[in-house]
C-alpha positions in Angstrom: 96.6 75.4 95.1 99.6 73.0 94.5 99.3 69.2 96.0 103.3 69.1 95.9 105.9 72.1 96.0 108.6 72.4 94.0 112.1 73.1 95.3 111.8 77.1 94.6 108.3 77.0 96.3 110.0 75.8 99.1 112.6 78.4 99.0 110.0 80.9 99.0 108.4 79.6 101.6 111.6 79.6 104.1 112.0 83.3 103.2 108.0 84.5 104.1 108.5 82.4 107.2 112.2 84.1 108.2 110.0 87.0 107.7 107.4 85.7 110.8 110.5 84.5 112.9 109.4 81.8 112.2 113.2 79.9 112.1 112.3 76.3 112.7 109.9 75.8 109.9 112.1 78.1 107.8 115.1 75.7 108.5 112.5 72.9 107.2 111.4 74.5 104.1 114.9 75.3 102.9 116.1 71.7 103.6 113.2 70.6 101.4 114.5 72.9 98.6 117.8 71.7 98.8 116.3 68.0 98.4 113.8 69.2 95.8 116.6 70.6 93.3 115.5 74.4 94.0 117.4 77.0 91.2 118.4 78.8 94.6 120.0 75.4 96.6 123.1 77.5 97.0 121.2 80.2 98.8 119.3 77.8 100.5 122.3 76.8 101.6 123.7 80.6 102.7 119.8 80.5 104.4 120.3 77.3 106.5 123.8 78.5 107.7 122.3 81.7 108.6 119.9 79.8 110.6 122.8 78.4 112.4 124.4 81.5 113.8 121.3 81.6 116.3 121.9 82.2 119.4 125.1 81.7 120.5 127.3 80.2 117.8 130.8 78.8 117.6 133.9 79.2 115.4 132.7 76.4 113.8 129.6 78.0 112.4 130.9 80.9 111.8 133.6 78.6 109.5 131.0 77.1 107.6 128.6 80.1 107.0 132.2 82.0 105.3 132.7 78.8 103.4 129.1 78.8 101.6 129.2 82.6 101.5 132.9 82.7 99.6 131.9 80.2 97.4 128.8 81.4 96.1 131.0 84.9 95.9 133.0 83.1 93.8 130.3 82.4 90.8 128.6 85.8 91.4 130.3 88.8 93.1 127.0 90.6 92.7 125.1 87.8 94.9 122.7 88.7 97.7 120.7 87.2 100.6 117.5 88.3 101.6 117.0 87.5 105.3 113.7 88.5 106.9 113.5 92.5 106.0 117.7 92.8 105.3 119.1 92.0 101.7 122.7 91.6 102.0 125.5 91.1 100.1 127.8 87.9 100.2 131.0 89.6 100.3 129.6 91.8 103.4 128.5 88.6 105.2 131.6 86.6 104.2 133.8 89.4 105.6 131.6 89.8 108.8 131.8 85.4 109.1 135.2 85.8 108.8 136.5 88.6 111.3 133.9 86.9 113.3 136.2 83.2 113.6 138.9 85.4 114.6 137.0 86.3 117.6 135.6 83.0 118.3 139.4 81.6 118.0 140.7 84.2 120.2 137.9 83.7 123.0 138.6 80.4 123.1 142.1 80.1 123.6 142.9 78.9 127.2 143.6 80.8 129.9 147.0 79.5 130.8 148.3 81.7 128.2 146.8 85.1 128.8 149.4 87.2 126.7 149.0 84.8 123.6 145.0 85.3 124.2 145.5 89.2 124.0 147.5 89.0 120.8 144.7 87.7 119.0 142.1 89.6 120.6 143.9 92.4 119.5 144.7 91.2 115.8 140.7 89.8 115.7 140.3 93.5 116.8 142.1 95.3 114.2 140.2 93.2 111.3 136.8 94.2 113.2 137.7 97.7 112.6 139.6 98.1 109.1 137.4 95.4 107.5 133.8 96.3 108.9 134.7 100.2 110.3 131.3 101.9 111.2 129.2 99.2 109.5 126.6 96.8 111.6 127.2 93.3 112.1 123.8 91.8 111.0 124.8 88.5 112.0 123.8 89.7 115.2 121.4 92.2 114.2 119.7 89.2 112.7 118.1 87.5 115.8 117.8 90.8 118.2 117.0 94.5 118.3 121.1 94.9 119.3 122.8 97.0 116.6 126.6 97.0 117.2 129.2 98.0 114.8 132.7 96.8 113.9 134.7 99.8 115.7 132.7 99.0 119.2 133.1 94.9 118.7 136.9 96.4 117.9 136.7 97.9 121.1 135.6 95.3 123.5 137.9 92.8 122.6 140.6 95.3 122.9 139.3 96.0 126.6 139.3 92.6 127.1 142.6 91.9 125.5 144.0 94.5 128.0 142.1 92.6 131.1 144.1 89.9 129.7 147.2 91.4 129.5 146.8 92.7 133.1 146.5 89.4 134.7 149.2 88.2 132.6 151.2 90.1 134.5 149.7 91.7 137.5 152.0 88.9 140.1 155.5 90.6 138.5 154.0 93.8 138.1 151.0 95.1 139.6 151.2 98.6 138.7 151.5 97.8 135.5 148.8 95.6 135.3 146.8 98.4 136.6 148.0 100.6 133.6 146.8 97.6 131.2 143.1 97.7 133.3 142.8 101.8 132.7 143.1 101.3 129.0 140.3 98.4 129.3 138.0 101.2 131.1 138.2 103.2 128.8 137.8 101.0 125.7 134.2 99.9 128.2 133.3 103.7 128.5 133.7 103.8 124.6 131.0 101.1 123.9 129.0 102.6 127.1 129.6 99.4 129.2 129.7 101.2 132.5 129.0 97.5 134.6 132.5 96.4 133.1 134.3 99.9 133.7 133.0 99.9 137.1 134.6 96.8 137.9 137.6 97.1 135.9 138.2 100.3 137.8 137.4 98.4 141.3 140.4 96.1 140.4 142.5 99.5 139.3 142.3 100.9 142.7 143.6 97.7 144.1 146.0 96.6 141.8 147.9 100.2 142.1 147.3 100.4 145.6 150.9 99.9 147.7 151.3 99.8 151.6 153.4 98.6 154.4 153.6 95.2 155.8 152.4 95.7 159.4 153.9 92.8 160.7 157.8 92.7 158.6 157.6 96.3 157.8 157.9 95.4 153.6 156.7 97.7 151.0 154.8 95.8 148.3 151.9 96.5 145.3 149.0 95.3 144.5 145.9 94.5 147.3 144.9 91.1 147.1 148.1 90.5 145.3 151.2 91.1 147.2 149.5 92.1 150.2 146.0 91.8 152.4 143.5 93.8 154.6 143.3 91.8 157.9 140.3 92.4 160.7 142.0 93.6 163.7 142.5 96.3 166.4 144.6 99.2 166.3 145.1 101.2 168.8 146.4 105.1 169.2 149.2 104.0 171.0 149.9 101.4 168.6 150.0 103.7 165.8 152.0 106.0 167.5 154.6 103.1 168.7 154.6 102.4 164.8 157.8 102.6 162.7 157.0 106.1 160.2 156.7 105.4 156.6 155.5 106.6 153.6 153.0 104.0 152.7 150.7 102.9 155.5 150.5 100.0 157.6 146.7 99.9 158.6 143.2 100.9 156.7 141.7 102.0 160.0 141.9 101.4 163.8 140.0 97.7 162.2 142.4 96.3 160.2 146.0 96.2 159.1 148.2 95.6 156.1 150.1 92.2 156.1 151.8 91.6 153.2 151.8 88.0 151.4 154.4 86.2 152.9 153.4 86.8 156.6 149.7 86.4 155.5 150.4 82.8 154.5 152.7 82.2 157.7 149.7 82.9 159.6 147.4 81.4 157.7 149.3 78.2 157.3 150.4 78.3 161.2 146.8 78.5 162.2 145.8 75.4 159.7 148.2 74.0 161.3 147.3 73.9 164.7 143.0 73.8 163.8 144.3 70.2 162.0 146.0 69.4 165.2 143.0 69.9 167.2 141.0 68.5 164.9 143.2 65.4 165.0 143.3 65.4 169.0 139.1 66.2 168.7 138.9 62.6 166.2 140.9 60.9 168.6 139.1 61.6 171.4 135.5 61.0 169.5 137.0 57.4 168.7 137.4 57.0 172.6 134.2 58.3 173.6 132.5 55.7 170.4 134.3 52.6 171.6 133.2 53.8 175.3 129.7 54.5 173.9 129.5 50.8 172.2 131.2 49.1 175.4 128.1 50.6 177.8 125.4 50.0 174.8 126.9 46.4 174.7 127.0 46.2 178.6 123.5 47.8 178.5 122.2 45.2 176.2 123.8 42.6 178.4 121.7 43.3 181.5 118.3 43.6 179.6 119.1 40.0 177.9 119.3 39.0 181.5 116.1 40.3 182.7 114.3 39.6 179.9 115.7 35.6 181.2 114.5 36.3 184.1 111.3 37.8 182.7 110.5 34.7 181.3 111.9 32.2 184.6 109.1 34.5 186.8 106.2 33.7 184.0 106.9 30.1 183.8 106.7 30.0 187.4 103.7 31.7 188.0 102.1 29.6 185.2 102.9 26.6 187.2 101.6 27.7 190.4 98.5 28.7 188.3 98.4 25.2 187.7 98.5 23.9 190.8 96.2 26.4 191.8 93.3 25.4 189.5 94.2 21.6 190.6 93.9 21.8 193.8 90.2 23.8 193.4 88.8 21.3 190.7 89.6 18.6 193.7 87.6 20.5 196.5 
């Protein structure tokens, strides 16, 4: 048995130990071969930024495993990592680090510019599915029992590209929007996602939904959008008193259709007068505090007095005590 391991001891150590899942003292037995001048620093190197892409990793990560990856690629196109039970090629884990940063770049764009977001999500996308086609992305395969390939990554980002071009979009058009949202489902029912194709088709029936503004009588698109169901009671007669038109006015005899605008007129209306009462309700628990202090204060006042008085009545007894026992020692 050796006292002191060499640099390609260590390396061989970090790869029995990948083998255990055992990634912490891998990541510690690699570092040492690095240090130690192992032959394989370079894929001790490709090792530790594997390491990396644990759980949930960033563009960053993904930048620097590619990096290492291209440049050992570079001195040997026939190089290969052996991870746990998977030897794999660079080229095939330098393509997979790359499409991968065009994901992480996309899904971190912000939100205030959805369309832009969907353009990348769409080009990060394409590369998923020219560059890596039916093949498994062992980046991920690496730490779980999850096998996904490049068309079905391909495929969620194009669903949720299309989310994002629905909301980009949904307040000028909402029908539209709902077209954008049907192509999502079905890039979900593709990968088998049905939780996100159920929801996606939740927001479909109200984004392509149209009705009648019970209260102006406008036509508008798009539930929770342009228009809202309010709790209410609708009577036959009131139906029947109502103005005909093609789109309806009401969900049931329990609520109606109002559209925006009169929505917020009411809703704003009735702010208006609860911060008006609420006003009037401060200004009246201000009164009733000061009241409150004046009879605590008054309160206080009288007990201060008999408390005086208290003490008047117990010097005056202890004087007539006084007397008392004077008048008996004399007898």
């Amino acid at each position: 048995m050796k006292l002191f391991k060499s640099g390609d001891d260590r390396f061989k150590e970090g790869n029995e130990l990948i083998k255990m899942k055992d990634y912490d003292k891998a990541r510690t037995s690699f570092t040492k071969a690095i240090k130690k001048g192992s032959s394989d620093s370079d894929l001790a190197e490709a090792m530790l930024a594997l390491l990396d892409l644990k759980g949930n990793p960033g563009e960053a990560e993904y930048v620097n495993a590619y990096n290492i990856f291209n440049r050992i690629y570079n001195k040997d196109k026939e190089s290969a990592v052996e991870f746990g039970l998977f030897v794999v090629s660079c080229s095939y884990l330098m393509i997979e680090c790359g499409c991968m940063i065009l994901e992480k770049r996309a899904l971190s764009m912000p939100s205030n510019d959805l369309e832009a977001r969907a353009k990348a999500l769409f080009k990060a996308a394409e590369n998923f599915k020219e560059l890596m086609g039916e093949n498994k992305l062992l980046t991920v395969e690496f730490y779980s029992s999850v096998e996904v390939t490049g068309v079905e990554r391909a495929n969620r980002l194009m669903a949720i590209g299309n989310e994002d071009l629905a909301e980009s979009i949904v307040w000028m058009d909402p029908k539209k929007a709902a077209e954008h949202l049907l192509n999502a489902a079905n890039f979900y029912r593709q990968i088998g996602d049905g939780d996100a194709e159920a929801t996606v088709k939740n927001r479909i029936s109200l984004y392509a939904k149209a009705a009648t503004c019970w209260i102006c009588g406008c036509e508008a698109s798009g539930e929770t959008i342009h228009f809202v169901s309010m709790e209410t009671n609708v009577t036959d007669v009131l139906v029947k008193g109502k103005k005909e038109s093609v789109l309806p006015s009401f969900a049931d005899h329990s609520s109606i259709y109002v559209c925006r605008a009169c929505y917020l007129a009411i809703s704003n209306r009735a702010d208006k007068i609860a911060s008006e009462y609420h006003e009037i309700a401060m200004q009246e628990m201000s009164k009733m505090e000061v009241r409150l202090e004046d009879r605590i204060e008054d309160n206080l006042s009288m007990i201060h007095v008999l408390e005086k008085k208290i003490e008047d009545n117990a010097s005056m007894i202890f004087e007539l005590e006084q007397k008392i026992d004077k008048i008996s020692y004399g007898n």
